[in-house]
C-alpha positions in Angstrom: -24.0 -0.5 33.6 -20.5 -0.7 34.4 -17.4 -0.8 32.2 -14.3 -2.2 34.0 -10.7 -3.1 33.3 -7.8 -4.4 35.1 -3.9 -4.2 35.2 -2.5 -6.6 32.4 0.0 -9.3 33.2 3.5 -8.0 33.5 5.1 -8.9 30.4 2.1 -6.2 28.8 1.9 -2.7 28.6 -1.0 -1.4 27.0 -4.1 -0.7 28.4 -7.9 -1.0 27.0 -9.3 2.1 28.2 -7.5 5.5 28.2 -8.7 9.2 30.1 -9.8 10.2 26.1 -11.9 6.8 25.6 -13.0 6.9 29.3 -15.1 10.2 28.4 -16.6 9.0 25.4 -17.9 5.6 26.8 -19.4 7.7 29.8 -21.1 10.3 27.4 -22.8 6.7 26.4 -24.7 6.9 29.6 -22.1 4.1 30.7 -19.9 4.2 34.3 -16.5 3.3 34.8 -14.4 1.3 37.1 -10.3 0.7 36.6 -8.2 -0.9 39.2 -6.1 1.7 41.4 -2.6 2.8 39.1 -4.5 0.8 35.9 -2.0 3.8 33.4 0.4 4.6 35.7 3.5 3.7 33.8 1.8 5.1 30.8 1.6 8.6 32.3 -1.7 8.2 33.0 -2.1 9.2 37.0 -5.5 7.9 39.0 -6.2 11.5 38.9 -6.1 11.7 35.2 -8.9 9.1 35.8 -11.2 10.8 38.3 -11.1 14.0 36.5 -13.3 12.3 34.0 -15.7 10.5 36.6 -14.0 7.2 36.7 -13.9 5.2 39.7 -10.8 3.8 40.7 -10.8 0.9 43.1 -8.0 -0.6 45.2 -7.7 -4.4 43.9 -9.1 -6.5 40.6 -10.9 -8.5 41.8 -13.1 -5.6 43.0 -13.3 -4.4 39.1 -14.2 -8.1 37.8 -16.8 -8.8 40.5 -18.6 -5.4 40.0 -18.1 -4.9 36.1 -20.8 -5.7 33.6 -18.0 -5.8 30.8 -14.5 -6.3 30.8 -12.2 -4.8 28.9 -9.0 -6.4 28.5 -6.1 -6.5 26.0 -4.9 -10.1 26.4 -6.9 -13.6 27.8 -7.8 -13.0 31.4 -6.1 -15.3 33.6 -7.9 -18.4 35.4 -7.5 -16.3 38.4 -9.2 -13.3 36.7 -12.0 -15.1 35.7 -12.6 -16.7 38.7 -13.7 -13.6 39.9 -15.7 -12.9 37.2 -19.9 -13.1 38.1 -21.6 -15.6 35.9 -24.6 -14.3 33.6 -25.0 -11.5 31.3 -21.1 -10.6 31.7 -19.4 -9.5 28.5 -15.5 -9.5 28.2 -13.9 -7.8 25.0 -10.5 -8.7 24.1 -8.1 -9.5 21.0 -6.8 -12.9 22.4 -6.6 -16.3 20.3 -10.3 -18.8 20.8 -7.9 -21.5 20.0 -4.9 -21.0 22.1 -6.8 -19.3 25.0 -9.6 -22.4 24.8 -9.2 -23.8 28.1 -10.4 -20.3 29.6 -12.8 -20.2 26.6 -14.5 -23.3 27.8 -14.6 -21.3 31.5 -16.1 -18.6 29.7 -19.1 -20.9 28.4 -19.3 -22.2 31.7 -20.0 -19.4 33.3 -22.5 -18.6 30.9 -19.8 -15.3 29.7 -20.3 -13.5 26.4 -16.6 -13.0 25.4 -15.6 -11.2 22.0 -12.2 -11.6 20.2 -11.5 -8.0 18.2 -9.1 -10.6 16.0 -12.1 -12.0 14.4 -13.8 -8.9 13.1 -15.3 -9.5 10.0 -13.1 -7.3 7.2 -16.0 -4.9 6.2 -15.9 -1.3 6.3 -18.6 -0.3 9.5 -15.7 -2.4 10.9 -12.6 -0.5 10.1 -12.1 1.6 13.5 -12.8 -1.7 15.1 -10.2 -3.3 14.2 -7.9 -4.2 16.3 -5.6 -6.4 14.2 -4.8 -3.5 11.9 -4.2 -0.8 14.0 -2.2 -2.8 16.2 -0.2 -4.4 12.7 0.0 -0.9 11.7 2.4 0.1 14.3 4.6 -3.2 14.4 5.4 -2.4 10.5 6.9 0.6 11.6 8.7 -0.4 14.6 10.4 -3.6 13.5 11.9 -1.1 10.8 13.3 1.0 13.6 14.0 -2.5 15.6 16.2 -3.8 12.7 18.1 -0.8 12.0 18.9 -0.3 15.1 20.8 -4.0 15.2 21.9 -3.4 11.7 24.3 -0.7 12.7 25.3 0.7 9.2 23.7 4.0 7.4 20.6 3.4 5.4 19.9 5.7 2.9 22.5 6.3 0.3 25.3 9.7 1.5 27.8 10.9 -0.6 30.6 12.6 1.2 34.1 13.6 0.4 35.2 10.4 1.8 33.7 8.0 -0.7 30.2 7.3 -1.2 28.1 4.7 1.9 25.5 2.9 -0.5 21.6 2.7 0.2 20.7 -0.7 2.3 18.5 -3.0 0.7 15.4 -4.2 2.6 13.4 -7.1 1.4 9.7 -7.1 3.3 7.9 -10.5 3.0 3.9 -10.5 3.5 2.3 -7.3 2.1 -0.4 -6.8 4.8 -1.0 -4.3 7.3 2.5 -4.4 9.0 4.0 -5.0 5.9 2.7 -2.3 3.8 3.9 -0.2 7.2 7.2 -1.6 7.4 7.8 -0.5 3.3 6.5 2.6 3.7 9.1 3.3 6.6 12.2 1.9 5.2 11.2 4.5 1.8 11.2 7.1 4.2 14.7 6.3 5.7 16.0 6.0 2.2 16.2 2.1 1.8 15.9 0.6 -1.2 12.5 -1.7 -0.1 11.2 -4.7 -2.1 8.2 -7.1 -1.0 6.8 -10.4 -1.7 3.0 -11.7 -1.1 0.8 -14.9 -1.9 -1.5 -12.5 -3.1 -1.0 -11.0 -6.7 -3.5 -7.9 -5.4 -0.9 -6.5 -3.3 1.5 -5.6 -6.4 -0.2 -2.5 -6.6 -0.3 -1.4 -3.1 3.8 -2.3 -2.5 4.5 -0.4 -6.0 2.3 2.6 -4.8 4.5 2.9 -1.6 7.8 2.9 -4.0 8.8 -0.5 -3.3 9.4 -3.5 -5.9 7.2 -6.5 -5.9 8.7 -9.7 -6.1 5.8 -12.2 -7.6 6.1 -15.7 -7.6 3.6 -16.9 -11.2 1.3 -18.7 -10.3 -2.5 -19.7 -11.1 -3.7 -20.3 -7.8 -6.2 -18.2 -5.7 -4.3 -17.2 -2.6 -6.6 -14.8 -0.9 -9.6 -15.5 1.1 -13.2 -13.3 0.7 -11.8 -11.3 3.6 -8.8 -10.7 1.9 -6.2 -12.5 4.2 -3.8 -15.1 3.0 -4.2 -18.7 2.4 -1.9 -21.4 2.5 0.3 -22.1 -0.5 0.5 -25.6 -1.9 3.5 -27.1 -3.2 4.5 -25.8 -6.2 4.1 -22.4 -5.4 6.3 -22.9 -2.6 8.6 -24.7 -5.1 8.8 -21.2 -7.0 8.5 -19.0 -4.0 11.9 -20.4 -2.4 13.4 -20.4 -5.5 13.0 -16.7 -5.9 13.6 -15.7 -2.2 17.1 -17.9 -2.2 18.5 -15.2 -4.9 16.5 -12.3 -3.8 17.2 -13.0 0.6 21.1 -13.5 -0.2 21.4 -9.3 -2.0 19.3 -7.9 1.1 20.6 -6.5 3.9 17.7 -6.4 6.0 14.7 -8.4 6.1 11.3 -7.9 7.6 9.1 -10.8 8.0 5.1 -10.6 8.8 3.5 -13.4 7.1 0.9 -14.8 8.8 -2.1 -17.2 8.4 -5.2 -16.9 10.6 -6.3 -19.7 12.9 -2.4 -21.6 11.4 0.9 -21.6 12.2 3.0 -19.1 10.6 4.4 -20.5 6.9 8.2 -21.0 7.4 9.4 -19.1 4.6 12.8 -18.2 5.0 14.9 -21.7 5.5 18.2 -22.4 6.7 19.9 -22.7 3.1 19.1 -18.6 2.6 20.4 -17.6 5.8 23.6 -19.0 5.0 24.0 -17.1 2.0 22.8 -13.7 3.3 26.4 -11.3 4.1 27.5 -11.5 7.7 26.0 -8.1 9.5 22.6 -8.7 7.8 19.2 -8.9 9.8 15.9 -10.7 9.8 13.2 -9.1 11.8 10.7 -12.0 12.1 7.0 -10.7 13.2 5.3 -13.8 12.7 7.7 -15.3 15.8 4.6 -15.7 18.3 3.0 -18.4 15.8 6.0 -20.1 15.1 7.4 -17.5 13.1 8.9 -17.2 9.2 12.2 -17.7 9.3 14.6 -20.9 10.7 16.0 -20.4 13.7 13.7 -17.4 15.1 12.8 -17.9 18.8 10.9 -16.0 21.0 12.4 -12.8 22.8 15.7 -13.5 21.9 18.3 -12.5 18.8 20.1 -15.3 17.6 23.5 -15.0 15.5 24.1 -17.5 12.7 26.9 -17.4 10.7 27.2 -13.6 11.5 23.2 -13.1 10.6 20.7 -11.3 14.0 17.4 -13.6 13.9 15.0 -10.8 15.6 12.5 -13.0 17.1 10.0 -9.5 20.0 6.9 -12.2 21.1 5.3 -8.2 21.8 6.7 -5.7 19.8 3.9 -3.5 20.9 5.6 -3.4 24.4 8.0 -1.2 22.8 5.3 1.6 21.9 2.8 0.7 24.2 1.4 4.2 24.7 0.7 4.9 21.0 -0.4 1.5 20.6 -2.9 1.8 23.8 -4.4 4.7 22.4 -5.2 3.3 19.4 -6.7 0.3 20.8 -8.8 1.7 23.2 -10.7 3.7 20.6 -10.8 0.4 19.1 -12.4 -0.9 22.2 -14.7 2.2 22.5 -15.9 1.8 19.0 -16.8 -2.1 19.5 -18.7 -1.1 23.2 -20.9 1.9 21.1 -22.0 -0.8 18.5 -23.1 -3.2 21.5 -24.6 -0.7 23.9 -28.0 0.2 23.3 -29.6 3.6 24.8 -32.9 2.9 23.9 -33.0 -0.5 26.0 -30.0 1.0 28.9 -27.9 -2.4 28.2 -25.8 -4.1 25.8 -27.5 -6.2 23.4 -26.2 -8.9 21.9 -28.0 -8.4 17.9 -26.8 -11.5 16.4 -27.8 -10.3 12.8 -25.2 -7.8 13.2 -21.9 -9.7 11.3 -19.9 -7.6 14.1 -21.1 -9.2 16.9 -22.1 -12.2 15.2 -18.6 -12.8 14.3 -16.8 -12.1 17.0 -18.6 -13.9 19.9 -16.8 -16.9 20.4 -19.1 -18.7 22.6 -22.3 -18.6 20.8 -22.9 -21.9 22.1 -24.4 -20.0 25.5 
């Protein structure tokens, strides 16, 4: 059986299967094929590759045609995936069933298992799965660094003979993975970090990192079984904008990551707020790639309004993409151990597994 992989498009850096991972998932009893300079311009020479007992071949369509499963980080193209071999293929990814469906439908045609790491179920045999988290994980921390970056003032508090440069204040909103990240970091530089979440559960988890929660009363239930956010209704956003309008306008920096699965991001932070927030201020908007947080935010681009950066990276990842690789491909290696099976030499697709179960998008086949 062989596990292949192919150069990403160019606007993505990471990679699905690293030297490390590539020894582990042949100590399965599994071969390997990666298409010639696959980590190149991660450090990662062919050699690097060999060494292990990979096999590196010249073009992708080589890899997909001979490859039993696919490892990819995004969607393959439509011209990947015509050169994919119908029947008992397996591609493992972390794109979107929804936006991707048109190559989804492909997929079903061609009779393709294809799992989505973004749909693992949250249960702990799942943890070093998933994708979601330890990608989030990182792109807490880096829009942190991203934002202080732009901000261009001193963040934690200095006293010097010249006068005294106060602490900045940085406000995260959505206390998930990424968020919890991004709180922990600013503590670290010496902000002074406070957070808001739908979810009353995550008081405790934002105080424990030293930061303030900001809760919005309310006697809704705003978390799913899985624990992921649900969408607020209307009075709740009522009191939610009402608190953010006093707390967005003291903060000098603001960090957002709310996000609803399967929905378009909940616009949070409106025009009204930005026009009270001090000139030099920043809003770091992670939630940009599904419509994002905060008014005005567009993709790959910092816009300036009335003297406030919008941050708006569609890949943030891009900007740690070796750290980020490595972590996902044990990801990836951890998803291809639970669907290999040595006793029957192939992957098996065990349905009344809640891994694979839930994470097959094309069960239909």
């Amino acid at each position: 059986m062989i596990v292949g992989s192919t150069k990403e498009n160019s606007k993505e850096k990471r990679i699905s299967i690293t030297p490390e991972t590539s020894k582990n998932i042949i100590n399965l009893g599994l071969n390997i094929s990666l298409q010639e300079d696959y980590g190149v311009h991660l450090g990662y020479s062919n050699e690097s590759y060999k060494n292990v007992g990979v096999k590196i071949l010249t073009t992708s369509s080589e890899v997909l045609s001979k490859s039993d499963l696919l490892c990819k980080v995004n969607c393959p193209s439509l011209e990947e995936v015509s050169s994919i071999k119908e029947n008992s293929k397996i591609i493992i990814g972390s794109y979107d069933p929804v936006q991707d469906k048109d190559i989804v439908k492909i997929f079903s045609k061609k009779k393709i298992n294809a799992f989505s790491l973004n749909l693992l179920p949250r249960i702990t045999r799942a943890q070093s799965m998933d994708v979601l988290s330890s990608q989030a994980n990182l792109a807490g921390y880096r829009a942190v660094i991203e934002s202080i970056y732009e901000y261009e003032k001193a963040v934690p508090m200095m006293m010097t003979a010249a006068g005294t440069v106060p602490a900045a204040r940085i406000l995260v909103i959505g206390a998930g993975v990424a968020g919890l990240q991004a709180i922990a970091t600013a503590k670290r530089l010496g902000a002074i970090v406070s957070a808001t979440d739908v979810r009353a559960s995550s008081k405790e988890q934002v105080e424990s990192l030293g930061g303030k929660f900001l809760n919005v009363e309310s006697s809704e239930n705003l978390e799913t079984k899985g624990g992921y956010a649900k969408e607020a209704g209307e009075e709740f956003k009522r009191k939610q904008t009402a608190m953010l309008e006093n707390a967005v306008a003291k903060n000098d920096i603001i960090i957002c990551t709310a996000l609803i699965p399967g929905k378009p991001a909940p616009k949070i932070i409106n025009e009204k707020m930005i026009k009270n927030m001090k000139p030099g201020s920043i809003i770091f908007d992670l939630a940009v790639t599904q419509g994002g947080n905060s008014a005005y935010s567009q993709l790959d681009k910092i816009v300036v309004q009335n003297g406030v950066k919008i941050i708006g990276i569609q890949n943030v990842m891009n900007k740690l993409p070796f750290t980020a690789s490595n972590l996902y491909a044990k990801n990836i290696f951890n998803f291809i151990r639970n669907l290999y099976s040595k006793e029957k030499k192939g992957f098996f697709l065990n349905m009344e597994d809640e891994i694979i179960k839930e994470t097959l998008i094309n069960k239909d086949i």
